[in-house]
ZAMARGU-4260 file (C-alpha; in steps of 0.2 Angstrom, whole numbers, plus 5000, padded with zeros to 4 digits):
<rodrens>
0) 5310/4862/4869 | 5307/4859/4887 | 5315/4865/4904 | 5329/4849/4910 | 5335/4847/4928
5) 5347/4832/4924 | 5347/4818/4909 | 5340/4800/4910 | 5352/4788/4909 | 5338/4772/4911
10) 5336/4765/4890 | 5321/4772/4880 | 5309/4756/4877 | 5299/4758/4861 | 5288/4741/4864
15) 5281/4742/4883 | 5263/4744/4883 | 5255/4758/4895 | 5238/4758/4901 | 5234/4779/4904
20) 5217/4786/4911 | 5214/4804/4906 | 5200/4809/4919 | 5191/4828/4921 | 5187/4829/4938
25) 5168/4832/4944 | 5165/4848/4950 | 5154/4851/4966 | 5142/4863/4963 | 5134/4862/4945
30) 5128/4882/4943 | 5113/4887/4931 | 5123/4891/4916 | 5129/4872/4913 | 5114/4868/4906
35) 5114/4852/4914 | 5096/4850/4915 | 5095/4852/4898 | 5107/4840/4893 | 5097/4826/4904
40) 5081/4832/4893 | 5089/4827/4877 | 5094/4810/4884 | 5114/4812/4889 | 5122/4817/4904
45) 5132/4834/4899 | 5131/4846/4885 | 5149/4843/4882 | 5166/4837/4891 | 5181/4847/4889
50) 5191/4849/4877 | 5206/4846/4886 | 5204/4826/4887 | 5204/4821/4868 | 5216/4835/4865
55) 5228/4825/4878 | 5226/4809/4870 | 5229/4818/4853 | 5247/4819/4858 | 5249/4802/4867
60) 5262/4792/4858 | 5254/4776/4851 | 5260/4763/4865 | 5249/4771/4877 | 5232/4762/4880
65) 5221/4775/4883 | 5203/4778/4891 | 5197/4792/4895 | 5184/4797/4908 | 5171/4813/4912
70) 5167/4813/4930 | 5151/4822/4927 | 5148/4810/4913 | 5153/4792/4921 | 5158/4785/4938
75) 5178/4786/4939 | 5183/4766/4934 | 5194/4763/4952 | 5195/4745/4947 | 5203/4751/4933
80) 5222/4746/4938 | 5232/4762/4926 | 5249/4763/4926 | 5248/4783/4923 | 5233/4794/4926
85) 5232/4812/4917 | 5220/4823/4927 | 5215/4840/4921 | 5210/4854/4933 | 5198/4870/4934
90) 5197/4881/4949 | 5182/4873/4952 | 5185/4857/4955 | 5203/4859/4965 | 5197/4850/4979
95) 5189/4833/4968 | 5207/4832/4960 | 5216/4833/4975 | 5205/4816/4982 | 5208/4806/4964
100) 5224/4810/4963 | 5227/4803/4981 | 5215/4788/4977 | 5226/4784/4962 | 5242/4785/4969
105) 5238/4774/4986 | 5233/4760/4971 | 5251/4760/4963 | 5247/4773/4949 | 5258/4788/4944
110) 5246/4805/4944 | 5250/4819/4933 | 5242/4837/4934 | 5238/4848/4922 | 5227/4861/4916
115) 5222/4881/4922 | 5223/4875/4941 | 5237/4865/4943 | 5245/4876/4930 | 5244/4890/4942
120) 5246/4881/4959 | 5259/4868/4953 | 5266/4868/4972 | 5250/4866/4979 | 5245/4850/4965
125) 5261/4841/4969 | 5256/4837/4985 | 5244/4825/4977 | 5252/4821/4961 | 5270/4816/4956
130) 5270/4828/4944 | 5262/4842/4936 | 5263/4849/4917 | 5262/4869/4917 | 5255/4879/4903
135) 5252/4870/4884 | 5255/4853/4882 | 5261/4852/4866 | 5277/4852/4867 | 5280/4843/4884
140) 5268/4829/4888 | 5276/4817/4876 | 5297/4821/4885 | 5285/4819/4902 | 5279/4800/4897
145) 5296/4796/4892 | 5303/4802/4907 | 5289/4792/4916 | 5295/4777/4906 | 5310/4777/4909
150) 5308/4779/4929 | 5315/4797/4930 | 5300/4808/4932 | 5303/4826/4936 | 5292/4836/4948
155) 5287/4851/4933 | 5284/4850/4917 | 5286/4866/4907 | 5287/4870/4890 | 5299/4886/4885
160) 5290/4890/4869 | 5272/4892/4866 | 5266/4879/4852 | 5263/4885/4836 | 5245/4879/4834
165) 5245/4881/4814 | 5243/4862/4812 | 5238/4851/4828 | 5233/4834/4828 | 5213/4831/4828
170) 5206/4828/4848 | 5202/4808/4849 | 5184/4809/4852 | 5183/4792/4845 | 5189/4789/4863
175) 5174/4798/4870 | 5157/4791/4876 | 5146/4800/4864 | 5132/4794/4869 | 5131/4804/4887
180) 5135/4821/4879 | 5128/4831/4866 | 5141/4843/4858 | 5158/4841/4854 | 5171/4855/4857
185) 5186/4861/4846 | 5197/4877/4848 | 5204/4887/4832 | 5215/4900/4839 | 5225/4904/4857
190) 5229/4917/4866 | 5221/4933/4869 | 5227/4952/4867 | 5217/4959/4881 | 5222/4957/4898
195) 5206/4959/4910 | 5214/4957/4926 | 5202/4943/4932 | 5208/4933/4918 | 5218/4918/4916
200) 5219/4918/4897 | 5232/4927/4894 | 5244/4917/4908 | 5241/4901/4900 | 5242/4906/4882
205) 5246/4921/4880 | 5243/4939/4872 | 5250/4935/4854 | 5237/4926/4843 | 5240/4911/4835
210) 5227/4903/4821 | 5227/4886/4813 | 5228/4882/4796 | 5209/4885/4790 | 5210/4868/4780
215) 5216/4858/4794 | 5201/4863/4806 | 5189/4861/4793 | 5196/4845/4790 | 5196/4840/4810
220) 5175/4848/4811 | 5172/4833/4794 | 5177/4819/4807 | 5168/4823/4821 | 5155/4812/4830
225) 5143/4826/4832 | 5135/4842/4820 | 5133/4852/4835 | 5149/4860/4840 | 5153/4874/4854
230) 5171/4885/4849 | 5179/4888/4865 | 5190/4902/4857 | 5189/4917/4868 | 5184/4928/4853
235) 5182/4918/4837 | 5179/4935/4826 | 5194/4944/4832 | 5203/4942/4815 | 5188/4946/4802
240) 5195/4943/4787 | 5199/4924/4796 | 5182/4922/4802 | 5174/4925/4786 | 5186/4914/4777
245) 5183/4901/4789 | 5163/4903/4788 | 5163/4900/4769 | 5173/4883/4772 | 5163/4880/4785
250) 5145/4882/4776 | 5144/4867/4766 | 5146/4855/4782 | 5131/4858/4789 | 5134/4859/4808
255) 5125/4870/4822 | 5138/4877/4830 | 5141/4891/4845 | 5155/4902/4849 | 5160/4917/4862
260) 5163/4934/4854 | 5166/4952/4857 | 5151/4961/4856 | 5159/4972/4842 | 5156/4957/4829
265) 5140/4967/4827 | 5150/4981/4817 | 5150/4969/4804 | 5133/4964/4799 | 5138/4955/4783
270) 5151/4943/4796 | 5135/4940/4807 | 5126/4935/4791 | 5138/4922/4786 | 5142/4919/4804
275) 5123/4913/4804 | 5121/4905/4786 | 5137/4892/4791 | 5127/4888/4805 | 5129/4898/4821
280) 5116/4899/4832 | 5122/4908/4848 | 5135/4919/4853 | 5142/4922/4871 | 5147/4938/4874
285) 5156/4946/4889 | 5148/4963/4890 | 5156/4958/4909 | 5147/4977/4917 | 5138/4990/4913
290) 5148/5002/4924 | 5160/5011/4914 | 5173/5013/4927 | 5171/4995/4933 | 5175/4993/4914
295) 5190/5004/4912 | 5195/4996/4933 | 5197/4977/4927 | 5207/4983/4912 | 5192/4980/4898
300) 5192/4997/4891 | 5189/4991/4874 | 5170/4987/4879 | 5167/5005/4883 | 5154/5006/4871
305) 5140/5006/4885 | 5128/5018/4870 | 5129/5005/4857 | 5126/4990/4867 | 5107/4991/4863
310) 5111/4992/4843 | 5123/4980/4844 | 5113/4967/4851 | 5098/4972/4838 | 5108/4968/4823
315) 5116/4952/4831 | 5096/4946/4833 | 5092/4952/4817 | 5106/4939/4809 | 5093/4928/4820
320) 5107/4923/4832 | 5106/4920/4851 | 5116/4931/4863 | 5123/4921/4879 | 5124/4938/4890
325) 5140/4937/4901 | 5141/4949/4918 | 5151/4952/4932 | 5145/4961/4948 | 5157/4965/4964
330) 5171/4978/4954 | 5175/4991/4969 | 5164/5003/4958 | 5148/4994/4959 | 5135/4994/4971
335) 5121/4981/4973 | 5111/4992/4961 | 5121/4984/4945 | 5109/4970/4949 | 5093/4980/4944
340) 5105/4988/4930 | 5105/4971/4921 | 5089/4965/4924 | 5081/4982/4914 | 5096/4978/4903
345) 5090/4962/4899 | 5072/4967/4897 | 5076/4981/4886 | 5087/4970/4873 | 5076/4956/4874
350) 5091/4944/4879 | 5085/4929/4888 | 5103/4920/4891 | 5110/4929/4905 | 5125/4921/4914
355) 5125/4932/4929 | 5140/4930/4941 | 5149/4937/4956 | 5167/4944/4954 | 5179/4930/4959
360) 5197/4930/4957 | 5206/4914/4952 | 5222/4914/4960 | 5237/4916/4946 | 5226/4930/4941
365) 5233/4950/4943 | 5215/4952/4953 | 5219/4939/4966 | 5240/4945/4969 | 5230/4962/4972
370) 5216/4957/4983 | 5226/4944/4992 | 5240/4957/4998 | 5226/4967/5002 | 5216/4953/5015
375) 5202/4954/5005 | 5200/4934/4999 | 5185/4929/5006 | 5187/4910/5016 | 5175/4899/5004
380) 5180/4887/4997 | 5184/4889/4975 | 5174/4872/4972 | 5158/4880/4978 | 5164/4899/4973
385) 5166/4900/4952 | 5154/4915/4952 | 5139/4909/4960 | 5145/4913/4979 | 5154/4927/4984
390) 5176/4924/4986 | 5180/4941/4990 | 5177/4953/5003 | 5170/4968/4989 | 5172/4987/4991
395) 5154/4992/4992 | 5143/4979/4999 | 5143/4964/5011 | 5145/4946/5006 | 5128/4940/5012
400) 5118/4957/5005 | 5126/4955/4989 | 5124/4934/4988 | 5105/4938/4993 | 5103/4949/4981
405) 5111/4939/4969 | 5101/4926/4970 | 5084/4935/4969 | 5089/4944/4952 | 5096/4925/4945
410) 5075/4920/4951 | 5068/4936/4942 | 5076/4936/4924 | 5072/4917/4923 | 5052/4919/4929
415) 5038/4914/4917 | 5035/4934/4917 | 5051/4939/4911 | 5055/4925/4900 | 5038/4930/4893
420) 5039/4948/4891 | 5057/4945/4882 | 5051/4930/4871 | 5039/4943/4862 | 5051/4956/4861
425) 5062/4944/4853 | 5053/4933/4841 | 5040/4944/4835 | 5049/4950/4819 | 5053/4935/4812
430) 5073/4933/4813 | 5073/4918/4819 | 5064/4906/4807 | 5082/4896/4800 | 5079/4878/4804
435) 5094/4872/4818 | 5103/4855/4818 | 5095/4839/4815 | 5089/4825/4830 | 5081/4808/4828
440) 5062/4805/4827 | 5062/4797/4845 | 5071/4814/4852 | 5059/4825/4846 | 5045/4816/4852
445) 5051/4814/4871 | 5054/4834/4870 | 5038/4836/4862 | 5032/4826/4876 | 5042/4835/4890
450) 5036/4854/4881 | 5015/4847/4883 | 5018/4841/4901 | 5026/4858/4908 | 5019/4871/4897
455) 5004/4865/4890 | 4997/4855/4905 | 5000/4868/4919 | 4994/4879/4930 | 5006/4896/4927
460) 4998/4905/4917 | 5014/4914/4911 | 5021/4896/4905 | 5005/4891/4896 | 5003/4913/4888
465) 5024/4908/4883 | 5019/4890/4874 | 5004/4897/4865 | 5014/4914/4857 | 5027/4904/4851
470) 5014/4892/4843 | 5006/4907/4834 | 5021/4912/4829 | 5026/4891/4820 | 5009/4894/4811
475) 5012/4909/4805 | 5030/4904/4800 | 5037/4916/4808 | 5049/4904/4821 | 5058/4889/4817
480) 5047/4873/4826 | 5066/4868/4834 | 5071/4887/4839 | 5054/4889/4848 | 5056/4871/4855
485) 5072/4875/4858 | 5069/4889/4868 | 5057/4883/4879 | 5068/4869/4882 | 5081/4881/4886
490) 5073/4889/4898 | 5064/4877/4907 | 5081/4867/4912 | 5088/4883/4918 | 5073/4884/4932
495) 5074/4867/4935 | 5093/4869/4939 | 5088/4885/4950 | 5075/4873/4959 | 5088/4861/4963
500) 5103/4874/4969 | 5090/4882/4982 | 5095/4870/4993 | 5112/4871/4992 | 5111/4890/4990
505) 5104/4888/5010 | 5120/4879/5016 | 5131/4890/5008 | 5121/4907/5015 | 5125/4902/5032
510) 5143/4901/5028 | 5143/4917/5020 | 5136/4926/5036 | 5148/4919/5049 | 5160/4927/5039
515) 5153/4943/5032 | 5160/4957/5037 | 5151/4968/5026 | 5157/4983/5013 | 5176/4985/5015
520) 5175/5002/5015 | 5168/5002/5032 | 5180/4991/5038 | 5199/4993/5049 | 5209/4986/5034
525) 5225/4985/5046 | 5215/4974/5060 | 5206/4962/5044 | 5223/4959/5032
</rodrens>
């Protein structure tokens, strides 16, 4: 199943005892759409850690002793003595792995890489791991840790088939610290048809679709420490008649769950209603641009629907379901003026939850060979880039004008005015009066507590007009108490992280204009590349 240079000769022990440390790295800028402020309101340090860790652990053979450890969660145990560490990587937090890894192996401990990052760089990893596991790790981490047992550990680990995900073992979140996050993750499908060429999906898992067993992930959503989930499928209603199979299994357990989706789940209102009965509460959704050609340029034709977005999103609301807006601006076809674009957008379809980024092209991707060979990677560094700074040296409009921009559009669909202005759009009709997941008296009172001190007992006017519509709208039954809570919650976390990012968002502005060189167009592409 797996890619061999040479055969270990050394015997296979079945009774030594290892100690491994699976750890997810901390990444160095937290942006606005991690909800980590809101995660510290209900009491934990992070929504959720990923799903990578207990999914790890899952396919650890038994004689491992295993912890496992959330950076963003808990302080990385260094007095810990491992004999094998497992460390997973994101783009974002390349740089954090790099200083564990080196930490780890000056104490004695093996280091192994894996995840999207490492995946992709596996040359660049190695030089702070001993080895590195490319791609799923299904079929290969279990020949890696023998190899590592019996002293004959390769540099790669690749697997030459993809895993046939029908029937995997349930993630070991009773490894987990419940008790500093709030939701649990779990993943039904893998891989992904499309191939937008700022993507990574498809490199790491695929364009063929894979789907497990429905029995045997409701049987893994039954034994999870937490009712509120999060599906990190790319598109969980890609195959309807598996979506609605799996929402009348999924019903009865009375979990809150959230999921991505293409916006064209909303061509099927009868889906969204038992999308919303089994529990969903928000969907995220990669509308990615309201350009057309910057549509049809990063290879997402299949969102060229531009006309029905509006309707769409009216029926998804209608099903009383949240929308988690996703767009991308800095295509070679936009202009600063997609900014605005949005913002109306936004207002128009009453959709609060806007994650709002810059273009960025993660290296493995078809975007990053292109700009690359173009000279048009932007020198900042991808712990701090992720889509909040700007990484690439864009067609139409200068780092430091775009990033500015940026950042006052961020501000202006997250003020009290627009929040406002959008909450009565919104709620007004009554959709969204289904009661969410349950939390424990003490919970709700500190957020009762927190909702008085910031809406009630304040000077903005906007805040306090927000807090007494949504009351109107509890007595007159026309909102759930916990979605207008929830709401206000939500949105007060988001501005709290803004207030604390300004600061940072300084530092990194002065970086971004020592090296603007503003719109590419402009510029001598020979003298630049």
């Amino acid at each position: 199943m797996f890619k061999t240079n040479y055969i270990c000769t050394m015997p296979h022990s079945n009774i030594k005892k290892y100690k491994l440390l699976l750890v997810s790295p901390r990444q160095h800028y937290i942006g606005y759409t991690a909800h980590a402020e809101l995660a510290l309101m209900f009491g934990k340090k992070r929504l959720m850690i990923p799903l990578a860790l207990p999914v790890i652990a899952s396919i650890t053979p038994d004689n491992y002793e295993i912890r496992i450890m959330d950076e963003e969660s808990e302080p990385v145990p260094f007095d810990y003595k491992p004999d094998i560490v497992g460390i997973t990587t994101l783009m974002a937090t390349k740089d954090r792995a790099f200083e564990l890894g080196d930490r780890f192996r000056s104490q004695g401990a093996t280091v192994v890489m894996g995840g999207v990052s490492a995946s992709m760089l596996p040359d660049e990893y190695l030089e702070h791991a001993d080895a590195v596991v490319t791609g799923e790790a299904e079929n290969i981490w279990e020949p890696c840790l023998r190899d590592f047992e019996q002293g004959c550990l390769r540099q790669k680990y690749e697997a030459e088939s993809k895993y046939d995900y029908k029937n995997p073992k349930p993630a070991r979140w009773d490894l987990v610290n419940m008790k500093t996050i709030f939701q649990v993750a779990i993943q039904i499908t893998r891989g992904c048809p499309f191939n937008c060429d700022f993507c990574l999906v498809p490199k790491m898992f695929g364009r063929k679709m894979r789907f497990r067993d429905i029995d045997n992930v409701i049987e893994e959503i039954r034994h999870l420490p937490s009712k509120y989930v999060f599906f990190v499928d790319d598109n969980l209603t890609i195959n309807k008649k598996y979506a609605r199979d799996l929402m009348q299994k999924l019903k009865p357990l009375g979990v809150s769950w959230a999921c991505m989706a293409s916006i064209d789940v909303a061509d099927d209102e009868a889906l969204l209603q038992e999308m919303a009965d089994a529990g969903c509460f928000n969907i995220l959704i990669g509308f990615e641009s309201l350009n057309p050609e910057s549509l049809h340029e990063m290879h997402k034709d299949h969102n060229r629907e531009g006309e029905k977005f509006a309707e769409s999103i009216q029926k998804i609301h209608r099903a009383g379901i949240h929308i988690n807006a996703s767009f991308i601006v800095g295509f070679d076809n936009d202009t600063t003026a997609e900014l605005d674009r949005i913002y109306d957008f936004s207002l128009k379809t009453a959709m609060p939850n806007v994650n709002l980024h810059l273009l960025a092209a993660p290296q493995g991707s078809e975007l990053n060979a292109r700009l690359r060979k173009e000279g048009r990677l932007f020198k900042l560094s991808e712990s701090i880039g992720d889509g909040f700074f700007p990484t690439i040296h864009y067609m139409n409009m200068g780092q430091l004008e775009l990033f500015d921009r940026y950042v006052v559009t961020v501000n202006r669909l997250f003020s009290y005015d627009t929040i406002l202005k959008k909450a009565k759009a919104l709620f007004s009709d009554g959709t969204f009066t289904r009661p969410g997941g349950s939390i424990s008296f003490h919970r709700k009172m500190s957020l009762t507590l927190i909702i008085l001190n910031e809406y009630l007992l304040t000077k903005d006017r906007d805040k306090r007009a927000l807090f007494f519509f949504l009351m109107t709208l509890i007595k007159k039954k026309k909102i759930a108490v916990d979605k207008a809570f929830s709401f206000m919650l939500s949105m007060l976390s988001i501005n709290r992280q803004l207030g604390k990012n300004m600061k940072n968002n300084e530092k990194y502005r002065i970086l971004i204009r020592q090296n603007d060189v503003g719109p590419w167009k402009d510029k001598d592409v020979t003298s630049l590349s």
